[in-house]
C-alpha positions in Angstrom: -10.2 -9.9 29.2 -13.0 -7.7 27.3 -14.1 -8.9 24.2 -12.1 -7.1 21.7 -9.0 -8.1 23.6 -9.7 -11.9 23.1 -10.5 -10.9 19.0 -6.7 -10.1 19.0 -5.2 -12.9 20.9 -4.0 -15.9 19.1 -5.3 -19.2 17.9 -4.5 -22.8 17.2 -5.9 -24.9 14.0 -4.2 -27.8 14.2 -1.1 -26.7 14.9 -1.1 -23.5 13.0 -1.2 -20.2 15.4 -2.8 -17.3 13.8 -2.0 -13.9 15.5 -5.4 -12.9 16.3 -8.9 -14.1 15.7 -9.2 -12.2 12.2 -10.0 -13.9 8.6 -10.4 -12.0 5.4 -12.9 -13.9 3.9 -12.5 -15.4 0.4 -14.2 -12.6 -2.2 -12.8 -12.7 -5.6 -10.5 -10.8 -6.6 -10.6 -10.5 -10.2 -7.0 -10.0 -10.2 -5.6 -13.1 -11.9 -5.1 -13.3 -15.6 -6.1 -16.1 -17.3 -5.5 -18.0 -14.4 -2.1 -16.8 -13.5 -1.5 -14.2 -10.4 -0.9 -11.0 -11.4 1.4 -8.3 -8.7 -2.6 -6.8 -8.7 -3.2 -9.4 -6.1 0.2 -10.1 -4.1 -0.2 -6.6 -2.9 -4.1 -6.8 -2.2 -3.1 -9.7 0.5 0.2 -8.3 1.6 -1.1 -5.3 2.4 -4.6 -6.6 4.4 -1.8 -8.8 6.2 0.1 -5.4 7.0 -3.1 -3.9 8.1 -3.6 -6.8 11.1 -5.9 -9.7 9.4 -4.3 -12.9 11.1 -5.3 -15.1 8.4 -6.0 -14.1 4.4 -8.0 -16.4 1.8 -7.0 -16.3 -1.5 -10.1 -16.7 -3.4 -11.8 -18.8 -5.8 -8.7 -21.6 -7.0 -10.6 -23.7 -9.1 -9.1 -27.2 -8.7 -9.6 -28.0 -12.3 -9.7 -26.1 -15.8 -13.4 -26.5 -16.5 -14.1 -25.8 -12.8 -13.9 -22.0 -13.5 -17.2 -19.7 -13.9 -14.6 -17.5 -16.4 -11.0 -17.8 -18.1 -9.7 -15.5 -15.7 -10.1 -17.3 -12.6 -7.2 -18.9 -10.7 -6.6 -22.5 -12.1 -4.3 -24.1 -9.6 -1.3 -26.2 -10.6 2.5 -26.2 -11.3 2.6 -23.1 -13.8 1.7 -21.1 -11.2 4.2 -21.9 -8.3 6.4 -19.2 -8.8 3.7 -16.5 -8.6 1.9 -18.5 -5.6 5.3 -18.4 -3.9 6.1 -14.6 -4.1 2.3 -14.3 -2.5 2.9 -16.4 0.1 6.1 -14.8 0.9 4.8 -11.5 0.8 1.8 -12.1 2.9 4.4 -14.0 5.5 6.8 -10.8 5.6 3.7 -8.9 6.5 3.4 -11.6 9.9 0.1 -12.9 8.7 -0.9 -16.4 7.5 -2.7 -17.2 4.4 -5.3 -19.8 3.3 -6.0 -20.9 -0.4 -9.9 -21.6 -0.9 -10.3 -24.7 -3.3 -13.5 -24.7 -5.5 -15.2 -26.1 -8.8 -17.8 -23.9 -10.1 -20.3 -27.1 -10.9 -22.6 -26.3 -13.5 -22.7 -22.1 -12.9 -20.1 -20.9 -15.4 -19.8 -19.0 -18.5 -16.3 -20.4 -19.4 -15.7 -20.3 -22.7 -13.5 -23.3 -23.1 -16.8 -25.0 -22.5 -18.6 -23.8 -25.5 -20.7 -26.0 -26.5 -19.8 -28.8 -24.2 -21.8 -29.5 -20.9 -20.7 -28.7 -17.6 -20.5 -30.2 -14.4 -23.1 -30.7 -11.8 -24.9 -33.0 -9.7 -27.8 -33.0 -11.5 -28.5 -32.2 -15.3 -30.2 -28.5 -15.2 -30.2 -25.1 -17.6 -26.9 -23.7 -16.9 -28.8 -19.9 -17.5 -25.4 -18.1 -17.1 -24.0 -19.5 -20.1 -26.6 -20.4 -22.0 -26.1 -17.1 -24.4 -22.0 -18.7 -24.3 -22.9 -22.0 -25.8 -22.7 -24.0 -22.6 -26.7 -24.8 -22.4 -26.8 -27.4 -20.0 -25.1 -29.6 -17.3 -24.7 -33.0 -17.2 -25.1 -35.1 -14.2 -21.9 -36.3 -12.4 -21.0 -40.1 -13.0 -19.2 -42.2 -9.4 -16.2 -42.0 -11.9 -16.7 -38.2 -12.4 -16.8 -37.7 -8.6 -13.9 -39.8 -7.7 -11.7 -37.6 -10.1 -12.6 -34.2 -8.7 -12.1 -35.6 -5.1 -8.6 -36.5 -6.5 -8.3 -32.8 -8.3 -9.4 -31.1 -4.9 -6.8 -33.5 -3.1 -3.9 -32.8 -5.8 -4.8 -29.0 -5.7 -4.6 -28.7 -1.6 -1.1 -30.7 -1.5 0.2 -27.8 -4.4 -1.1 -25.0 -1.4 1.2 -26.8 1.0 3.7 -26.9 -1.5 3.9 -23.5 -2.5 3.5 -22.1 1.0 -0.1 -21.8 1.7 -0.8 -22.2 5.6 -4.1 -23.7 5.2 -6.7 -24.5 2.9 -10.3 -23.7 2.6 -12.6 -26.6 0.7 -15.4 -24.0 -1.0 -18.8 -25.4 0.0 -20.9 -22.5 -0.1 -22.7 -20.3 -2.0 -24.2 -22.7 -4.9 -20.6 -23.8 -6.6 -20.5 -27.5 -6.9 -20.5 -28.7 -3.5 -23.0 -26.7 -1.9 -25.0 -27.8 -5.1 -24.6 -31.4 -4.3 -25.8 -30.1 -0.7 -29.3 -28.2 -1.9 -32.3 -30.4 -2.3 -33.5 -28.0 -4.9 -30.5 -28.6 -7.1 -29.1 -31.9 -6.4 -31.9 -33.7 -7.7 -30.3 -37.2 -7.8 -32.3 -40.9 -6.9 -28.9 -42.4 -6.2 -26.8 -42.9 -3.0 -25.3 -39.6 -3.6 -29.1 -37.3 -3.6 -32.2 -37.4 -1.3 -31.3 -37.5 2.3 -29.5 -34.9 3.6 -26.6 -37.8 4.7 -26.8 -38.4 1.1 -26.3 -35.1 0.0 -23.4 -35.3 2.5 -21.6 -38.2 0.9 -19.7 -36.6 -1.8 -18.3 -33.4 -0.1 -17.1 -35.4 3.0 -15.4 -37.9 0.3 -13.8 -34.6 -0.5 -12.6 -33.5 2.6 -11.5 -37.0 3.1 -9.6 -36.8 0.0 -7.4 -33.6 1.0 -7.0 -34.8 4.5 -5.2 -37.7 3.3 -3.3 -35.7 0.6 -2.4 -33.1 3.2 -1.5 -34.7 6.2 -2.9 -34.6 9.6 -0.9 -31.6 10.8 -1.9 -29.4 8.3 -5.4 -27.3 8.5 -8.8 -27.7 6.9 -11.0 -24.9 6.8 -14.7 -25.3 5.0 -17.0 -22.5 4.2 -20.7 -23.5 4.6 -23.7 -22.3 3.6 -26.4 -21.3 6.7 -29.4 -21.3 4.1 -28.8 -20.5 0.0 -31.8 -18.0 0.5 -34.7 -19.4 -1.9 -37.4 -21.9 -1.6 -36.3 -25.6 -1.4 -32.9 -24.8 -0.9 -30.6 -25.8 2.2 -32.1 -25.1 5.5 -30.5 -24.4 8.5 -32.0 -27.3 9.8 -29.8 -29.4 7.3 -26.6 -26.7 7.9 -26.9 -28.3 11.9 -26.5 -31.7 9.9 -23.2 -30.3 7.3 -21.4 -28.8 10.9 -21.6 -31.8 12.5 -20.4 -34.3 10.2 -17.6 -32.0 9.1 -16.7 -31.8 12.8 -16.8 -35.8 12.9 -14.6 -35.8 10.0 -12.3 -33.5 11.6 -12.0 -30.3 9.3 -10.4 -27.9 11.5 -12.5 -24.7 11.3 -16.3 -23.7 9.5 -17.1 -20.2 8.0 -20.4 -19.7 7.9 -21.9 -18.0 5.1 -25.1 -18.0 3.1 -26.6 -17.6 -0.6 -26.1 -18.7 -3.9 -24.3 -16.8 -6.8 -26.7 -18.5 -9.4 -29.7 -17.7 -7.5 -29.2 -14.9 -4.8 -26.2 -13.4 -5.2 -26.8 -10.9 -2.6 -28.0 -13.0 -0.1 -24.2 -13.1 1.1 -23.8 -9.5 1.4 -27.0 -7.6 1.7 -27.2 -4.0 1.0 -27.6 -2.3 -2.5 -27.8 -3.9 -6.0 -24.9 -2.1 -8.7 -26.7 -3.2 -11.3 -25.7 -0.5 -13.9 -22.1 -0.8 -12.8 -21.9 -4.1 -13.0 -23.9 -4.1 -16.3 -20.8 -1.5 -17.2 -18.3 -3.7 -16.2 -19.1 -6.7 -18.3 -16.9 -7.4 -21.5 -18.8 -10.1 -23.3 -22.0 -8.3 -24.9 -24.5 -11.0 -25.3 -24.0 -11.2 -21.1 -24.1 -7.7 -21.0 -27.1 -7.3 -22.9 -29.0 -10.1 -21.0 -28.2 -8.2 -17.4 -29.6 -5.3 -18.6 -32.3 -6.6 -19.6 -32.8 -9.6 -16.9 -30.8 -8.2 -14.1 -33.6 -6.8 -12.6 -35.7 -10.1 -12.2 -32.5 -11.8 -11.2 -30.4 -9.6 -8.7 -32.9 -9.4 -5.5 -32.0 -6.9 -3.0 -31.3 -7.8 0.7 -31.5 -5.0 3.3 -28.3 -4.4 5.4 -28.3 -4.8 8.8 -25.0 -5.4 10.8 -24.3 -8.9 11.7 -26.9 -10.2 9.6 -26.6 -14.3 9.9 -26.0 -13.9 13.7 -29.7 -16.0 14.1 -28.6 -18.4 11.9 -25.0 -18.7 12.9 -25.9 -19.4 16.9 -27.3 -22.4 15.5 -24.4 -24.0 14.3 -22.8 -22.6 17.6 -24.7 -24.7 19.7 -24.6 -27.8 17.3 -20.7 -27.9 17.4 -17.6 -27.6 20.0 -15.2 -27.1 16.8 -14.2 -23.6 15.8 -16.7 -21.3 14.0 -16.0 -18.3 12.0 -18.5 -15.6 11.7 -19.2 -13.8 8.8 -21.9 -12.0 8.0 -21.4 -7.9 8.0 -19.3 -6.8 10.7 -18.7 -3.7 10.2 -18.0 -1.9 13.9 -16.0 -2.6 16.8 -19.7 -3.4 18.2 -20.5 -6.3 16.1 -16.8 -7.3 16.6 -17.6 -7.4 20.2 -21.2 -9.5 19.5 -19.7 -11.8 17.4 -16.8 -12.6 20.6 -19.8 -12.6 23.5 -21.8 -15.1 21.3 -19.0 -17.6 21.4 -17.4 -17.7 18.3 -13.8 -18.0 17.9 -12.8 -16.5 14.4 -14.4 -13.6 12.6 -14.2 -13.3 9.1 -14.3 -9.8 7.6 -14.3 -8.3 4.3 -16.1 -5.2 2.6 -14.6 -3.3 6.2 -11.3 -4.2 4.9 -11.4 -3.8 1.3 -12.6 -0.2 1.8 -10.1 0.2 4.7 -7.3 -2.3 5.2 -6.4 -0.4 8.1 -9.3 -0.8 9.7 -8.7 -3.8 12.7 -5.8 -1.5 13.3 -8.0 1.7 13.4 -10.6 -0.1 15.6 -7.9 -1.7 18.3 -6.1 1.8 18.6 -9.8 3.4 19.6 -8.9 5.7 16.0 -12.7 4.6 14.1 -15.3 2.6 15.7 -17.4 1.9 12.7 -16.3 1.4 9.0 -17.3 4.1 6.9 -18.0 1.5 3.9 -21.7 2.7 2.9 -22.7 -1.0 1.5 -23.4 -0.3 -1.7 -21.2 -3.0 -3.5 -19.9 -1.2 -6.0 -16.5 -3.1 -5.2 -18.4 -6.6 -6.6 -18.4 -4.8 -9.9 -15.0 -3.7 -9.8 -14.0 -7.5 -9.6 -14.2 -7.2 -13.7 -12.9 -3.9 -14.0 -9.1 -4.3 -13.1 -9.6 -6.1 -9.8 -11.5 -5.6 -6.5 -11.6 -1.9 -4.7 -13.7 0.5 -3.3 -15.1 3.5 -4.9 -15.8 5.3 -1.9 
């Protein structure tokens, strides 16, 4: 069997058999209004299921209502189970499987329902994405604090089995509030729950032990990770070893392995070109509008594209761990498709290939296109606020 015939052969977590080895990888959508599910969005992920992805993520669910960087993000509860149903039904209809990612955006939001209150985090810092909103500062988590939003992430994956989500994915990447609690530079704390990387640890695997009992043990957790977050004295890979290992003692079922933070380098996680004017553009409030224009600059560092781009990193974690391992990280031909295989990794998760084409597994197994023709340039992150995620090309 070559390798692009094992990428489309099934796969077991825990029980659940996906139809190939393919993931779209959670990117938000920006197609849910004010927090409810809009048809925008149950065609977005019935159609990538009609195009061949095995498993879909539905993107940022924030387990609580102050747990959202905007209004418009998905808030997760009852008022939206009939609209979670007709997703999961059409994504089902399609053959595919779909996975809801759980998240709380820590201290990184602009919210305004928070105006003038403090968020979340581990550590009290200078929220500077809100700061022009009203919402100046965090405040650091309390033992009480944490024990509630373990209980909100455990109440919020038992609504995904509910409503007919096959999996769920447990958001601890990219600098939202359990990757913070992760990064030495942010989670400054002197109690049990900062310092050591073990420490760091405690409260995300709390977490994940939180949804595994509210879940079940036949039912499959998925976390995304961070490799590095892409600035000085943030997580390491040496520490992201340390993160895939106790996950894979506490028995989460699958890792994706991603990198960057969306406070501090947003484009760490994608690479290639900076839409700074569209995104400027595509921002409604003025006062944030303003300060990217002015600021954006300084803020949004540019990473050069290369394909498979965290494969260094990544083979790291491969050899820590026996448990499954998504890659992700800019795959982009039937080449780095086959890479990604040789190297050992069982799952690869895709996304800018198949917001520009969701035809394109199909394309690339039927010999049709060997490399996607998305150019990189990202112009689909600023479409996010512009009516929903799509590319320009």
């Amino acid at each position: 069997m070559n390798s692009i015939e094992k990428a489309t052969t099934p796969i077991c977590l825990r029980g659940l058999e996906l139809r190939n080895r393919f993931i779209k990888s959670a990117t938000y959508e920006g197609m849910t209004d004010g927090g409810y599910p809009t048809p925008l969005l149950i065609e977005h992920h019935r159609r990538l299921a009609q195009g061949g992805i095995g498993l879909t993520t539905i993107a940022y669910g924030a387990v609580s209502p102050e747990g959202r960087t905007n209004r418009q993000q998905l808030l997760i509860g009852d008022r939206v189970a009939s609209y979670a149903h007709q997703l999961t039904d059409a994504i089902h209809s399609e053959g595919g499987k779909c996975m809801l990612q759980l998240t709380h955006c820590g201290y990184f939001t602009k919210n305004q329902d928070l105006r003038f209150k403090r968020s979340l985090g581990p550590s009290a810092r200078i929220n500077l994405y809100g700061i022009l909103g009203g919402i100046i500062m965090s405040r650091s988590m309390t033992e009480h604090d944490m024990r509630e939003m373990a209980k909100n992430f455990a109440v919020s994956a038992s609504f995904a089995r509910r409503v007919g989500f096959d999996a769920v994915e447990i958001h601890m990447g990219h600098g939202y509030l359990l990757s913070q609690f992760l990064s030495p530079r942010i989670n400054r704390r002197k109690d049990d729950y900062g310092g050591s990387i073990s420490n760091r640890l405690r409260f995300p695997l709390e977490v994940v032990e939180a949804v595994r009992h509210a879940v079940g043990e036949d039912y499959p957790i998925v976390c995304k990770i961070n490799l590095e977050d892409g600035f000085r004295g943030g997580l390491t890979i040496r520490d992201s070893v340390e993160v895939a290992k106790a996950l894979e003692k506490e028995g989460v079922d699958a890792l994706v392995l991603s990198g960057g933070f969306t406070s501090i380098t947003p484009f760490y996680l994608m690479r290639g070109d900076v839409p700074l004017w569209e995104m400027v553009r595509a921002e409604k409030d003025v006062a944030q509008k303003m300060a990217m224009a002015l600021f954006g600059k300084f803020i949004m560092r540019r990473f050069a594209f290369e394909e498979n781009f965290f494969m260094p990193m990544a083979l790291k974690i491969r050899e820590a761990v026996a448990m499954p391992l998504a890659y992700l990280g800019g795959v982009c031909s039937r080449q780095g498709i086959e890479r990604a295989m040789d190297e050992g990794f069982d799952l690869i998760a895709l996304a800018r290939a198949v917001i520009h084409d969701p035809d394109f597994l199909l394309k690339v197994m039927d010999g049709r296109v060997s490399v996607s023709e998305c150019n990189h340039c990202n112009i689909c992150v600023a479409e996010m606020d512009r009516g929903g995620i799509k590319c320009v090309i």
